[in-house]
N, C-alpha and C positions, 0 to 999 in steps of 0.2 A: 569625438567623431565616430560617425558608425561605421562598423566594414561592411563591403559590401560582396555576397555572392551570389554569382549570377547566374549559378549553371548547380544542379543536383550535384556533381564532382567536387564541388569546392565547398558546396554546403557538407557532404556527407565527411569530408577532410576535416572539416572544424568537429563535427562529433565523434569522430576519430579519438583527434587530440583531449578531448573532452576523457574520453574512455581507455586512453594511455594512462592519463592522470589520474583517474580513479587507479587504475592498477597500480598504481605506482603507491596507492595511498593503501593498500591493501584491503579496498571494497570491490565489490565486482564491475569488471570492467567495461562500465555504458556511458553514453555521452550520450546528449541532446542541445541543440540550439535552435531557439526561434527567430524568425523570420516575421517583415511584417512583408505587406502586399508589394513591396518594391522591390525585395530579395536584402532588405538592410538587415544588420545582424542586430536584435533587440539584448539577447541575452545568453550565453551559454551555463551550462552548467553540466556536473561530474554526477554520479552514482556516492553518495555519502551514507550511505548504509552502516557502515563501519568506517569508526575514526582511531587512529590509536589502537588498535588490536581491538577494539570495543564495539558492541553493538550500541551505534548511537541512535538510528530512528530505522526501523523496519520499513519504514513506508519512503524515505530519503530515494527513491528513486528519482534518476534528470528529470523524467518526464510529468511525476508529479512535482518534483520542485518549481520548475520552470513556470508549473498554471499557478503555483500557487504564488509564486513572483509578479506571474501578470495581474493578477488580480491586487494584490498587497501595493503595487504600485498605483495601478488606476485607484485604490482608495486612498493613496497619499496626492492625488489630483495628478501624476500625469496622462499627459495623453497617448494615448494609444491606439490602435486600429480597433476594429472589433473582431470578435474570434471569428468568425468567418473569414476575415482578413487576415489573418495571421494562420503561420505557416510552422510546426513543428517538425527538426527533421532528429531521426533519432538512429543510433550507429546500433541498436537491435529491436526487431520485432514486442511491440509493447505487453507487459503479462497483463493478465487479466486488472488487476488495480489503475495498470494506465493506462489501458483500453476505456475503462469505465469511465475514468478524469477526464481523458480527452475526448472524451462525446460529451459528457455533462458541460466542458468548456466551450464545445464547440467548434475547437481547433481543424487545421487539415494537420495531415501526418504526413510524411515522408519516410521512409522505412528503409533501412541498410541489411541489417545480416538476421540470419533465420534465428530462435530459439526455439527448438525442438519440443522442450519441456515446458513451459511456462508462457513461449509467445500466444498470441492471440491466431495465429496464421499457425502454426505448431507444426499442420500437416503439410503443410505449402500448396495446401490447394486453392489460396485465397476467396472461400466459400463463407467467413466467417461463421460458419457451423458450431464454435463455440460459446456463441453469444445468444442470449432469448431468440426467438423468434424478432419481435419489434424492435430488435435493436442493429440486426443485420443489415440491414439498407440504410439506416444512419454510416454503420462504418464504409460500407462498397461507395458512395461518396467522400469520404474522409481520408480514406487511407491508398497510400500509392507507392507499390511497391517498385520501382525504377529498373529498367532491363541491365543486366551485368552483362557487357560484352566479352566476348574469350570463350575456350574449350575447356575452364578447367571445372574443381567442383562447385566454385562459386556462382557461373555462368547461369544466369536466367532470365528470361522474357520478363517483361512488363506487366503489372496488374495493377488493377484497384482502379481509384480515380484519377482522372487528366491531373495533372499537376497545376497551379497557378500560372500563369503566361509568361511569368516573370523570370523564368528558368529561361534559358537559351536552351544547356543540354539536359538532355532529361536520360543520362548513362550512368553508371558507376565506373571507374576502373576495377577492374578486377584486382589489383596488388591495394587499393583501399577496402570493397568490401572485404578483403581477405583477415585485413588489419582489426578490423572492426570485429571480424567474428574470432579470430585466436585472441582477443584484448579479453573477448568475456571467458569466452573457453580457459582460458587461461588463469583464470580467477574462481571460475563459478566451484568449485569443486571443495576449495580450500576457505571460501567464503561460507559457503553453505555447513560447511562442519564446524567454522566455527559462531554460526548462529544455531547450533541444534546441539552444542556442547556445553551441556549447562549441567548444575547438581542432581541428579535421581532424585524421588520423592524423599524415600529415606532418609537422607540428608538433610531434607528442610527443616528449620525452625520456626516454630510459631511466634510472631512481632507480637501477638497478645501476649504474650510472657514479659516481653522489656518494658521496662520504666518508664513512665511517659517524656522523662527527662533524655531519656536514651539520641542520640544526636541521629542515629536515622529513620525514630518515632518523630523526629522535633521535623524534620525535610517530610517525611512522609506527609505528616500535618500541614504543612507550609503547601504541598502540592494540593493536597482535599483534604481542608479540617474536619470531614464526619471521616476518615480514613478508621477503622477498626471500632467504629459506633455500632456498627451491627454482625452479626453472628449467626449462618447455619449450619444444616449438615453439612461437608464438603458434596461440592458437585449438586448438591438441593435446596438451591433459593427457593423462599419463601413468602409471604405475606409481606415478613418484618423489612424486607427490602422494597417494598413501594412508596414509602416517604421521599425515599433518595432517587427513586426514579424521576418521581412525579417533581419534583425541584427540580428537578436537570430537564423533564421535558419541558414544565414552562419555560428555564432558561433558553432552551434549542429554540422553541417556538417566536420567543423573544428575538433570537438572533438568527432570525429566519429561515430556518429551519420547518421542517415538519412534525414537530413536537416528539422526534425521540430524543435517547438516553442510553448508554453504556455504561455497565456495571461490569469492575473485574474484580471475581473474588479471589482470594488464593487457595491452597491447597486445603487449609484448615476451615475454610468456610467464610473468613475474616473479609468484608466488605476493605480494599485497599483505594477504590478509587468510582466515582460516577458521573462519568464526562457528560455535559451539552456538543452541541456544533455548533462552529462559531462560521455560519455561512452567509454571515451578514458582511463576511472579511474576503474571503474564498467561496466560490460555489463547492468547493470538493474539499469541505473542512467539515463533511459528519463528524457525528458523535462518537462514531468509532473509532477514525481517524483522530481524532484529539485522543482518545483515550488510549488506544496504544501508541501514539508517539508521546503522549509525557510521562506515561508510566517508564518508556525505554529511556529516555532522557535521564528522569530520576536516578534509575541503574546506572546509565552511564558517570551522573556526574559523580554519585556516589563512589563510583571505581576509578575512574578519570585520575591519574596519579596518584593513587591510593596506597599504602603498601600490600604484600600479598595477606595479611590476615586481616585487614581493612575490607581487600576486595571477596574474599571468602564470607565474612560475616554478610556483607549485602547482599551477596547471593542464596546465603542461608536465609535469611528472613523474607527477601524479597525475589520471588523465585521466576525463574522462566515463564510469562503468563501460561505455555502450556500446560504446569502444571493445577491450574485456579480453573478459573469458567468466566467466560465472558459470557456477560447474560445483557442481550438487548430489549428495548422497551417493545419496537416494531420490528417484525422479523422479515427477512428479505423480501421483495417485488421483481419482477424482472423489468425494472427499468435501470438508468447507467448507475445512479449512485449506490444502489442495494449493488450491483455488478461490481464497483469498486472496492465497495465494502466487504464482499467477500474475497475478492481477491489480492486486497489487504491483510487480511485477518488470515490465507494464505503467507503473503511474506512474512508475518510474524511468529508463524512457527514454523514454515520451511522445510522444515521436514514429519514424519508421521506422529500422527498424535498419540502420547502410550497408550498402550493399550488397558490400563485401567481408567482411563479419561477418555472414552468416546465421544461421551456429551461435552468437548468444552465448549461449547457453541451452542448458546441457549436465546432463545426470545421466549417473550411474554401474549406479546397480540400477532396472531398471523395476519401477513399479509397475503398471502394466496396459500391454495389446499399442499397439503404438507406433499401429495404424488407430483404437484407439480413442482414444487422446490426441489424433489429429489431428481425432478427432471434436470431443472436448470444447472444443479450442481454437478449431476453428470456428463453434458454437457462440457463442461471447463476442461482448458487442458491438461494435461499429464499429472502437472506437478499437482493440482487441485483434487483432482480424482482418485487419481491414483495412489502418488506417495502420502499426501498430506492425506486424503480422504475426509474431507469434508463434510460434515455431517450437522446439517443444522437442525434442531430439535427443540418444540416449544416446552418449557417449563412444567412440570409435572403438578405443582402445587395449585389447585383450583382457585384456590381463596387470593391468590398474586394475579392471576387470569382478572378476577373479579375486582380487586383494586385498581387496576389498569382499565379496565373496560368500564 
């Protein structure tokens, strides 16, 4: 039996509880539940970023789980509303990755407590100023930030779009937005340090060195058997890595996709991984998206009760993607999925890139003039710009250009 809410107050209580529960689990603390057109409660879901002390999937936010649940579902045949009909409510301001998701989905939003840093709304002026230009008026229909009644600092007016009719109230309590924003505050600080605490370069070792028999050569394989097939300078893909693009774009292409591809090297130059998108499953399963959440998996399961010189060796061989280069086949657009993709590739390193790795972020074919990507990336909020500083930059090697092209 479903439950039913029938008013923004009792919606926003359920991603509340969502976003207790993450805290409780020691990820950061967000909740989301979808709604379909009637106010029945389809699905909820926690923040799983981290499980066990461990970084399990960078991308594990509610808000992309939840689409990605929808979707995973209507292709096991059940029925569903259609995103237009369905109703997302989430207990914080979406970052840029689930901003992107939930316009590609087509979802509505409902929206609980500010994120200063990372939300889409950042400055509270509900202008969506941080998104492309074309993408701005998809959200001002989508998203509905609910008026907080009270004098305190939660207290604010109404914004975005009407809400579905299905609401009676359309208020928050002020002692639940309140809950919603100390559950993430509460968490973000000690969550964020411990996804940006990971080994120095210097410490890393090179998996070219171990035996092929080596038991996290034999998992690495098991994830992408051409895993350590190919070799460049570090940080300067080349030529020799278009074979494995071009396999992964037609896979993508295959699986509906738009014929890209994600390559992530490591620190030594060593080809570890080269994802398709599987958007024949999810609309919002790019090739990026596959490829750092199985790379993080891998990590995790690797560590996942491991002993401590268990968990030290995987981190030596197999390092914080920060330290490698993600190199895409098609380099951003300003439409939602390239938006999600970078703000993706945002949660995965979370914090700033070192400073002898500015390029981790590489494509092959542009998709629009390199002044105006630097527009869109400016653009983003805080944590995008700012701390992370994002800096996408196409491939230096001409003859890789020309395999692709």
């Amino acid at each position: 039996m479903l439950k039913k809410a029938i008013d923004i107050q009792a919606a926003v209580a359920l991603a509340a509880t969502q976003a207790i529960a993450a805290r409780s689990q020691g990820t950061f603390g967000v909740g989301g539940v979808l709604l379909d057109q009637r106010g029945n409660v389809l699905k909820s879901l926690q923040n799983n970023v981290v499980r066990d002390g461990l970084i399990f999937d960078p991308t594990a936010h509610g808000e992309r789980q939840l689409i990605d649940w929808y979707f995973a579902e209507r292709e096991m045949g059940r029925e569903l509303p259609p995103p237009a009909e369905v109703t997302l409510v989430t207990s914080l301001d979406p970052c840029a990755m689930c901003t992107g998701a939930i316009l590609s989905a087509g979802f509505n939003v409902v929206v609980a407590a500010r994120d200063p840093k990372a939300g889409i709304n950042h400055d509270a002026k509900f202008t969506f100023t941080s998104l492309p230009q074309g993408l701005r008026e998809q959200a001002a229909t989508r998203f509905f930030y609910p008026a907080v009644l009270g004098a305190s600092c939660f207290a604010r007016p109404s914004s975005g779009a009407l809400t579905r009719s299905f609401f009676i109230g359309k208020t928050i309590a002020e002692a639940t937005q309140a809950l919603c924003s100390l559950a993430f505050e509460a968490t973000h600080d000690k969550v964020q340090g411990l996804l940006t605490q990971d080994l120095p370069r210097a410490a890393l070792k090179d998996p070219a060195t171990l035996p092929a028999s080596h038991p996290l050569i034999r998992k690495l394989k098991v994830l992408y058997p051409d895993a350590l097939a190919y070799r460049c300078a570090p940080q300067r893909p080349d030529a020799g890595l278009a074979p494995f693009l071009k396999m992964a774009m037609a896979r993508d292409l295959a699986s509906g996709g738009q014929g890209d591809a994600v390559a992530l090297l490591d620190a030594f130059g060593n080809l570890l991984l080269c994802a398709p998108g599987r958007q024949d499953k999810s609309t919002i399963c790019t090739a990026f998206m596959e490829c750092t959440r199985r790379y993080a998996q891998l990590r995790y399961k690797l560590m996942h009760g491991a002993s401590a010189a268990a968990q030290l060796e995987a981190r030596s061989y197999l390092a914080h993607p920060r330290e490698g280069t993600f190199v895409f086949a098609r380099g951003p657009d300003a439409g939602t999925h390239s938006y999600m993709n970078l703000g993706a590739y945002g949660s995965t390193m979370e914090g700033p890139l070192p400073e002898d790795n500015p390029s981790q972020l590489q494509y092959v074919l542009p998709a629009q003039p390199a002044a105006q990507l630097a527009q869109l990336v400016a653009h983003m909020p805080p944590l995008y710009r700012d701390t992370i500083r994002i800096n996408p930059q196409q491939v230096t090697d001409p003859a890789l250009i020309a395999a692709l092209a």
